[in-house]
N, C-alpha and C positions, 0 to 999 in steps of 0.2 A: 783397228781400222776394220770396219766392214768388207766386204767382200763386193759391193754394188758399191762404194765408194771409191774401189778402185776401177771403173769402169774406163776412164778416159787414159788413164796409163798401162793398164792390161790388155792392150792392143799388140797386136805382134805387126812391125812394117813386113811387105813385101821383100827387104831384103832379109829382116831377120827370121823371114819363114825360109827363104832360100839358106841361110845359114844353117839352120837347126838341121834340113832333112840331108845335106852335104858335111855335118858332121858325122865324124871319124866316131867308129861303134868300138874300139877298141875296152876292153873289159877292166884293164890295168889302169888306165885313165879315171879321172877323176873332175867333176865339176865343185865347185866351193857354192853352197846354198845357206839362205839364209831369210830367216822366219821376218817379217816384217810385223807382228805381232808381239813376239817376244824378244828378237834379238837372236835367237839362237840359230848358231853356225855349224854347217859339217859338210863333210864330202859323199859325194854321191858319184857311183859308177856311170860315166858317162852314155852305157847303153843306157840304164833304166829310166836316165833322163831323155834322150833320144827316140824310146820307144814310147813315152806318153808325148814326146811331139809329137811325133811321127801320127798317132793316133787324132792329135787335135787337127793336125794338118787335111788328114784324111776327109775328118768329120765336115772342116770345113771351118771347125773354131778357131778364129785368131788371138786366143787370149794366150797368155807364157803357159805354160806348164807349171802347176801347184801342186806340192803335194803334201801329205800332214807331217805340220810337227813333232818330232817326238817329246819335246819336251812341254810345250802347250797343247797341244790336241790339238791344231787347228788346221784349216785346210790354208795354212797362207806360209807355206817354204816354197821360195824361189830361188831362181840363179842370183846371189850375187850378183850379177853384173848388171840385174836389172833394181837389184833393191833402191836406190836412191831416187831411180823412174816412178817405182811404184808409190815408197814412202812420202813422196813431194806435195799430195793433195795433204799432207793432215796438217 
């Protein structure tokens, strides 16, 4: 899946931006993300996810927070929690 094909589901709602910048930075914590491109799953420290919100937030972007794959190279790892939102256009 393209990255502009996901346009209408990489919206962030006004509650989910208020969630992201009210989550907890603890270092030990863990989000579960996952490549909508490949499949591929792993955990991520939920600061590093929090601080490329935080940064989208800032900017003013409402898209989730992406970051690369390691196992594809691609810029499409998400939370988990959003994968089945985002994957629903293909």
């Amino acid at each position: 899946m393209k990255r502009d094909e996901l346009e209408c589901a990489d919206i962030l709602t006004e509650e989910e931006r208020k969630e992201l910048s009210e989550m907890p930075r603890r270092k030990d914590e863990t989000i579960t993300m996952k490549c909508i491109h490949c499949g591929h799953e792993e955990e991520m420290p939920v600061d590093v996810y929090g601080e490329e919100a935080d940064y989208l937030i800032d900017i003013g972007d409402t898209s989730h927070p992406a970051f690369q794959c390691p196992k594809c190279h691609k810029d499409t790892l998400y939370r988990k929690l959003y994968y089945s939102e985002l994957t629903r256009h293909n």
